[in-house]
N, C-alpha and C positions, 0 to 999 in steps of 0.2 A: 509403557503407559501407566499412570498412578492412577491406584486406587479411589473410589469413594470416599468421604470421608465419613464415620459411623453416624453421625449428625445427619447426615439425609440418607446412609444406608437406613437409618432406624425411623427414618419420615418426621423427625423431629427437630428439622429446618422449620417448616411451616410453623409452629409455636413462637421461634424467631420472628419470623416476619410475621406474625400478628402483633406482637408483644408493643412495636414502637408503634404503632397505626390506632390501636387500640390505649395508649397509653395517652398518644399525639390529642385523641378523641375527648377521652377527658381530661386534659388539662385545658383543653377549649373551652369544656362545658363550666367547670371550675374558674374560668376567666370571663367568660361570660356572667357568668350567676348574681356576680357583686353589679355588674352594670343594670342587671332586670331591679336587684335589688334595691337600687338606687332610683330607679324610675317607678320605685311603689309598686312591682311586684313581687311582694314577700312571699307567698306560700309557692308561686313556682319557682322562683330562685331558690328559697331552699331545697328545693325538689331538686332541682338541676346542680345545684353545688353538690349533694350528698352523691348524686346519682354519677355524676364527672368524678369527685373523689375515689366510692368506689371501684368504680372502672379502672383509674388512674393504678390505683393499689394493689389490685384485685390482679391485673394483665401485669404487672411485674410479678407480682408473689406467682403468679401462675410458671412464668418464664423460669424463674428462680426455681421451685420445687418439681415441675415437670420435665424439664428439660436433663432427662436421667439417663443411666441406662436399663435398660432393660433388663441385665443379670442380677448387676449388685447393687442397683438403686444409687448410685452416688451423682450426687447435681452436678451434670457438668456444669451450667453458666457460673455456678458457685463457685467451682473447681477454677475455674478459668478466671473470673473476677480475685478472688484470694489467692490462685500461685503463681499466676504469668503476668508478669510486666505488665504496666499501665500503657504501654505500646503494644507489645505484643498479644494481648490475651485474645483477641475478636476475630485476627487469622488462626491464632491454631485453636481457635472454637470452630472456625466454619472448615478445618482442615487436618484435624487431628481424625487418624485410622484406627486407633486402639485405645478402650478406657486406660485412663491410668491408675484405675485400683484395681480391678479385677484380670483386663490383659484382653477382654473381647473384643475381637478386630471385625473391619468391616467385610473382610471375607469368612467372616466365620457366620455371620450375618447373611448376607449374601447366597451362602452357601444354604442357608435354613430355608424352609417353607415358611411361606406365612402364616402366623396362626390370626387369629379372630380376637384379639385382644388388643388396650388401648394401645401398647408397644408393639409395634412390630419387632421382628427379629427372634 
């Protein structure tokens, strides 16, 4: 039977799956904004553009710099966007067992208690 992969050993799948929901969010709101704008409602369109943008920006950079490991700090989405194949990179993010900087595997994870802090592991 295979392994976890460290990405949900480490509970930082869910970041994943917020990231395009949260991202889908505001670019709506961002798509929206110019049509309110356009019907003479200037001060909440800009409300809602800014407010779509940052969301839009904010839920990627979040995915991008949170999505780590817990030892050595290195971004996997990063990792995975800049060394793996423009095909490959998405399976071995949701299915890689062990950082590739540091060597921490999901049994060694696994194997830990949980502490109280934002990383598990």
């Amino acid at each position: 039977m295979s392994s976890p992969s460290l990405l949900t050993t480490t509970g930082q799948a869910v970041r994943l799956r917020r990231c395009p929901a949260l991202s889908a969010v505001g670019l709506g709101t961002t798509v929206v904004a110019p049509v309110l704008m356009h019907s003479g409602c200037g001060v909440p369109a800009t409300a809602l553009f800014l407010g779509g943008a940052i969301l839009l920006l904010g839920s990627v950079f979040y995915a991008l710099r949170r999505t780590a490991c817990p030892r050595c700090k290195t971004p996997w989405l990063q990792y995975a966007l800049g060394e793996k194949n423009i095909n490959g990179w998405l399976g071995w993010l949701t299915s890689f067992t062990e950082c590739p900087e540091c060597g921490l595997s999901a049994r060694d994870c696994a194997a830990l208690p949980v502490q109280r802090t934002n990383a598990r592991c």
